[in-house]
N, C-alpha and C positions, 0 to 999 in steps of 0.2 A: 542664123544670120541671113538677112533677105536680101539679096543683090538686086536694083531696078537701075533700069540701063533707057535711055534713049539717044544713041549715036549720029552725032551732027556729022563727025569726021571719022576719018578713015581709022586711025589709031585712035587709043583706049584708053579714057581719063579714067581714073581712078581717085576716086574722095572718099575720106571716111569720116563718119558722124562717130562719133565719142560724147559720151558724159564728161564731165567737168570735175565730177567728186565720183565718193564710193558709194555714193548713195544718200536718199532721203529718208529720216522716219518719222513719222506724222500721228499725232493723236486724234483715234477716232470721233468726230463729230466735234471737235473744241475750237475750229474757227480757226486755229493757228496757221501757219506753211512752212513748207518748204523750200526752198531752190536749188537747181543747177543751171547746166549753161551747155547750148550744143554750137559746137561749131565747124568748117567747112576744112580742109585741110587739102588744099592742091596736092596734085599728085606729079613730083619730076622725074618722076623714071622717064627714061631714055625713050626716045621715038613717040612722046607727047608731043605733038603739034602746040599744044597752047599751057606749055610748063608756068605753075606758078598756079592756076585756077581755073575753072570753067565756067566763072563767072565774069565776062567783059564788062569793062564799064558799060553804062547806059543799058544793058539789059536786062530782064525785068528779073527778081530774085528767086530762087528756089523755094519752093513754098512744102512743107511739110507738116502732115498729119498724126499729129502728136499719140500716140496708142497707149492709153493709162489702164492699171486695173480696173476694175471694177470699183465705184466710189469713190474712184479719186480721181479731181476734176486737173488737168493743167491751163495755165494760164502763160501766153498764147496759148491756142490754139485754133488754126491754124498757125504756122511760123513761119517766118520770111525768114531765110536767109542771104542775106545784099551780099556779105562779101568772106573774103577765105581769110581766114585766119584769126577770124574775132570772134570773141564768146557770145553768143544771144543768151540773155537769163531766159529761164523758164521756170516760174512757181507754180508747187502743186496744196491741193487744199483736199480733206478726207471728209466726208461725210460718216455719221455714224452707224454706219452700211459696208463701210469701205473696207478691202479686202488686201493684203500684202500681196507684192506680186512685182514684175519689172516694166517700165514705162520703154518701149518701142516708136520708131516713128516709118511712116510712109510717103514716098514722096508722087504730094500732088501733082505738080508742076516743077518744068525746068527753066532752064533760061535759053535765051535763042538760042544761042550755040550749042544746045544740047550735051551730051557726057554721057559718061557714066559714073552712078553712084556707089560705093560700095558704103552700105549700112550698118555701121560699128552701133550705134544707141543701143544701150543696153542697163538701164538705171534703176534699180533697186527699190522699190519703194516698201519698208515695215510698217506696218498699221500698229500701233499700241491701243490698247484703250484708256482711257483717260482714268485717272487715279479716282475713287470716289470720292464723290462731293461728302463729305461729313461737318454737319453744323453741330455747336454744342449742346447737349441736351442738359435740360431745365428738373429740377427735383422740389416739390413744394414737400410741408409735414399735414397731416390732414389727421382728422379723427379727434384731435385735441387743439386749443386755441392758446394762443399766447397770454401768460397773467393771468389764466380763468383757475379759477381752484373746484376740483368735483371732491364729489361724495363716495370715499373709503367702499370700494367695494361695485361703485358705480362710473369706474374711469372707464373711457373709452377706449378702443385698442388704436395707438399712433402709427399710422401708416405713411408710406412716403407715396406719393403718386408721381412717375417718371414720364416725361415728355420728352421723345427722341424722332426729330424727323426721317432719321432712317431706320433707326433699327425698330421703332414705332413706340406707344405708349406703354407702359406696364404698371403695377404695383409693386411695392415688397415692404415689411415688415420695418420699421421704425427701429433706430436703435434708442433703448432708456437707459440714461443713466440718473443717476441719483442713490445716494443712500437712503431709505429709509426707516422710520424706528415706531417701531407697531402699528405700518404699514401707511404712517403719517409721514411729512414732508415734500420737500419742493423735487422733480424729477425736470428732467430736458429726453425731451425725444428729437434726434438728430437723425438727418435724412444724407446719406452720400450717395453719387453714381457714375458710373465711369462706362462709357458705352463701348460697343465695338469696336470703333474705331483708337480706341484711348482717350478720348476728351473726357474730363471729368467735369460735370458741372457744379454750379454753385452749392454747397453746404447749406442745407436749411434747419433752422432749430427753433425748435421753441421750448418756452418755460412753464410749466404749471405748477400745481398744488393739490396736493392730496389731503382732505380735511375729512375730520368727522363732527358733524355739526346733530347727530341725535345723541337721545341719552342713553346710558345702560337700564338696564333692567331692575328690581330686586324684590324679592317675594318673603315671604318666612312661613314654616311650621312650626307648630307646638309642641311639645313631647312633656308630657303627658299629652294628647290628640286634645282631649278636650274637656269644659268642667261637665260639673253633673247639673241635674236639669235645673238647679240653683242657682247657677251660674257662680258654685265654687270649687277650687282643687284641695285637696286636703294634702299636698305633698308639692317641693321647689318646680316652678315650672321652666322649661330651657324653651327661649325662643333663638332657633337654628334660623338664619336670613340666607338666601342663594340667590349669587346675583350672576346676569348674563349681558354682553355685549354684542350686536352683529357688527360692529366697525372695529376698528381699535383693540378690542379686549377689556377687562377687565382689571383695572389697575389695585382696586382694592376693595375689599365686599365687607362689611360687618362683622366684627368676631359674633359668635353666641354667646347669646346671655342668660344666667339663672337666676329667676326671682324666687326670691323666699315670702317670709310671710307678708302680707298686706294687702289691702283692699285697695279696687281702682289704679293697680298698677299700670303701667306703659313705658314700651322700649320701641327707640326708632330708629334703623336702622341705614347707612345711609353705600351708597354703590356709588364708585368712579371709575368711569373709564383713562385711558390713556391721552383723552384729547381733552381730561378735565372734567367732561360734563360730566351730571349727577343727578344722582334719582336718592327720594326717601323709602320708607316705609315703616308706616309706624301702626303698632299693635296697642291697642290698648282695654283699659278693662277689666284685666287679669286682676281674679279674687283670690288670694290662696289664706287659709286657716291648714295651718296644722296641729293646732292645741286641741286639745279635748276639754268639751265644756266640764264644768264641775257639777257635781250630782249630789244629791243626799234624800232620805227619807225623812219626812217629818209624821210625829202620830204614831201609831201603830202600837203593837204590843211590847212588855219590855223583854224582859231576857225569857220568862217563861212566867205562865199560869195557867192555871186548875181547866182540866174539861169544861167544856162548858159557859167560860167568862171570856167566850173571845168579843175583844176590842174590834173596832174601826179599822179597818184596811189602813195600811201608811198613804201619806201623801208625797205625790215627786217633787221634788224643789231644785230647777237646774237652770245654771247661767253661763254665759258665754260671751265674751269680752268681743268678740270679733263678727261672727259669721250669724251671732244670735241662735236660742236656742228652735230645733225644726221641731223638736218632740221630747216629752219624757214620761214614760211609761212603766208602770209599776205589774209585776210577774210573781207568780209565786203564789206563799200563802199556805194555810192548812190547816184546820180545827181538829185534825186526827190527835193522839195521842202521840208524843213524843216530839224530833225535831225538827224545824219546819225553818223556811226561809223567805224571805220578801227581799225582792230584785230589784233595784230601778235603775231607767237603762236611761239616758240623755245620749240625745244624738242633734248636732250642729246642723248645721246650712250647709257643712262640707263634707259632712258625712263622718266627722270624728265620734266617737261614741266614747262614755264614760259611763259607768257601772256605782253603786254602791249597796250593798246587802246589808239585812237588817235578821240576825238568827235567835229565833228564839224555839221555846220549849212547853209544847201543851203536856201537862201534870197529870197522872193519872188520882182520882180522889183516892183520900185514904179511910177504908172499911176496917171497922172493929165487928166482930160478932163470928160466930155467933155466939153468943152468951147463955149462962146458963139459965136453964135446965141441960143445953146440949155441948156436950166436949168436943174439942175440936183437935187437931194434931194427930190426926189417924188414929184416934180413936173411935171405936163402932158403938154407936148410940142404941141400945137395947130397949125395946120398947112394943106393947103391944098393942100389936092392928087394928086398926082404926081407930084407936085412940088421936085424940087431938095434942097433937106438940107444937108450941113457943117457939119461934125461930127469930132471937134479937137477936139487933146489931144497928152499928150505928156508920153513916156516912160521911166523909170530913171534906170540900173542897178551900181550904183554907181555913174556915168557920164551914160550923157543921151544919148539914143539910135537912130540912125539915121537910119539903114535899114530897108525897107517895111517889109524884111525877121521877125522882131521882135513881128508879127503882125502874130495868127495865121490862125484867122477865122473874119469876121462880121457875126451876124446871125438876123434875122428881124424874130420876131414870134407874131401872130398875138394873142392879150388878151383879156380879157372880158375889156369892158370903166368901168370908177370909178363910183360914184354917183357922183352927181352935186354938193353937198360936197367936192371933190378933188379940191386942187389947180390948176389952168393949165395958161400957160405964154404962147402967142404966137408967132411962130416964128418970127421974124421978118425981114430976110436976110436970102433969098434961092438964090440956084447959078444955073446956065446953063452948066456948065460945066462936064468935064467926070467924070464917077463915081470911077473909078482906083482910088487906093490909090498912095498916095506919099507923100514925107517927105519935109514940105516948109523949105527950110534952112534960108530961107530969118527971118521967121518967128519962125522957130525954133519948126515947131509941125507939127506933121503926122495928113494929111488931106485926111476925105474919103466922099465925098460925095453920100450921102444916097438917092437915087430916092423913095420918097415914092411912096405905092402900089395906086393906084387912084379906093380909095374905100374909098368913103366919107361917117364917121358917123362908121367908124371903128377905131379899138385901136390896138397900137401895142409897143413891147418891140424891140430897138436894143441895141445889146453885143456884145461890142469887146474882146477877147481874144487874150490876148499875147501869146506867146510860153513858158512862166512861167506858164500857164493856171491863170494868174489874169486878171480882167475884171473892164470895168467900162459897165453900160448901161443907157438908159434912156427910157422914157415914153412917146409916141405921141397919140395924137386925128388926126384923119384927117376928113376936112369937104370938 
């Protein structure tokens, strides 16, 4: 506490300056004030000359120097004090600087009569800072527009964009709602925000649409892969379709299908998505035969005949209702002796093949001889060497045969003789004549006379062979 004294008289006023309240608290920089009130308070203890105040009328007032903290202004300032016992206001105003602390006063000046003061001010002053300013902050939806419909797959991501003067700008994530059903439907992206200080701003929302406006896909394979270079299948063909959506999906693809027989076929298949739209695909073209053409031989030989009289090859005769006939081809065959076959093979445009065989039998001729003079049946023909021996016989290929031509070899081989055991017949009629063969018409039989070899006490086989390769032979001794 600061005592300031200036003594006019001989005894000792005493005043004291008081506050008015317990004090001011002020918000820093907001314009607002405060008040108190200070006033003069005579002092009547005993042995005051001038009880009651040491302020006389008509002299001039106490003037005091008001001592604030820091930032904070009073108003007065300077203050007059005129007279004792009255409150003078005094307001105080804070700048946004201002610092808590106690308002003090000094005193400038007295009044004529001089005194003394004793200095009670002693006033309080709390700085607060002013609460913050918070305005409401603002939410738009952004990334997507109101009523616009996009493309399945192609939506944009809905974001909020947040506009706050204090706590400042930001983003965040959109909320969606909406059901939807194979990824088609209307959605709402709604945007909330509540800032630091609790304000919530306005709710922003918008509506769209999610659409699929392309079409699905659809393809097919064949199984069997594919025709032959005819452009036919000889077997049902299954056309398999596989169909693909990027939006939506797939709502429904074409069963497979399997065609059987016919030419110029076509199947088309058709793909929908979930949003309706459609695609075809259509195969066409498909030739299937699976019949086998029909076949047969015409001509040819019949079931069998003789060496010799072979007929004319068969001919192929083949037809085909469908795919038309590609080939028919005749295999086989054989003029040998015995059974023989002729093939013919028909094959289609589709590759079916039909078969028909035609079996027949070459004959071998039928030989009589040899006749007498010579025995036959293992019996040994006895006869001496070098004599000339008759060797008939006659050749039969249905009707009997007259040319030397039918006649392919004679051959005279020389054998071991029998035991004495074997039967033997002897010649009895050799001839002088040439050995040449020839055909007696007169007589009716091919006549070859055989010069035996003149080597007596030797044994021999002679064999005729026809040109059927059949033989008759017989058995000589020569002595």
């Amino acid at each position: 506490m600061l005592v300031l004294g200036g003594i006019a008289h001989a005894d000792t006023l005493q005043d004291t300056i008081t506050d008015t309240g317990t004090g001011v608290t002020l918000v820093a920089g907001s314009g607002t004030s405060g008040s108190a009130a200070i006033r003069l308070i005579g002092n009547n203890a005993a042995g005051d000359p001038d009880q009651g105040c040491n302020i006389d009328p008509g002299e001039n007032p106490l003037k005091l120097d008001i001592v604030a903290p820091a930032g904070v202004t009073a108003n007065p300032d300077q203050m007059s004090i005129t007279s004792c016992g009255t409150e003078f206001p005094i307001t105080f105003t804070a700048s946004s600087s201002a610092q808590s602390g106690h308002v003090t006063v000094t005193v400038l000046s007295g009044p004529a009569g001089g005194g003394t003061y004793v200095n009670q001010v002693d006033i309080p002053i709390t700085i607060t800072q002013p609460a913050p300013v918070n305005t409401k902050p603002s939410v738009t939806v952004q990334g997507v527009s109101d009523g616009v419909s996009y493309e399945i797959g192609h939506v944009p991501a809905a974001t909020c964009a947040i506009s706050d003067a204090e706590d400042g700008d930001s983003t965040a994530a959109a909320t969606v709602s909406g059901t939807l059903s194979h990824g088609l439907g209307s959605q709402t992206a709604t945007c909330d925000y509540t800032d630091l200080g609790g304000l919530a701003a306005d709710t922003a929302s918008v509506s769209y649409r999610v659409v699929d406006t392309g079409n699905p896909s659809i393809s097919h394979s064949l199984s069997p892969t594919g025709p032959n270079a005819q452009g036919w299948y000889k077997q049902d063909v299954t056309v398999a379709f596989t169909c693909d959506d990027a939006g939506s999906g797939v709502q429904s693809c074409e069963v497979d299908a399997t065609l059987g027989e016919g030419s110029g076929q076509s199947v088309t298949g058709t793909a929908t998505d979930w949003a309706g739209n459609t695609a075809t695909d259509t195969v066409s073209g498909i030739n299937i035969d699976k019949t086998a053409p029909s076949v047969s031989l015409s001509g040819g030989p019949g079931e069998s005949y003789y060496f010799g009289s072979d007929p004319a090859a068969p001919a192929c005769e083949a037809s085909d209702a469908l795919s038309d006939v590609a080939s028919c081809v005749v295999t086989g065959g054989g003029t040998g002796l015995g059974s023989h076959s002729y093939t013919a093979t028909a094959t289609d445009n589709a590759g079916n093949t039909q078969t028909a065989t035609l079996v027949y039998t070459v004959l071998a001729w039928n030989l009589n001889g040899f006749y007498a003079p010579v025995d036959m049946n293992g019996v040994w023909n006895t006869v001496k060497g070098g004599s000339t021996v008759p060797l008939k016989f006659e050749a039969f290929a249905g009707s009997e045969l007259t040319a030397t031509s039918a006649v392919k070899s004679f051959i005279q081989k020389q054998v071991a003789c029998p035991g004495s055991s074997a039967p033997t017949d002897a010649i009895e009629i050799t001839t002088a004549g040439g050995t040449s063969l020839r055909y007696d018409s007169t007589a009716g039989q091919f006549i070859q006379n055989w010069a035996t070899p003149k080597k007596p006490g030797t044994c021999w086989n002679v064999t005729m062979t026809t040109q059927d390769d059949s033989q008759v032979s017989a058995n000589f001794m020569l002595k």
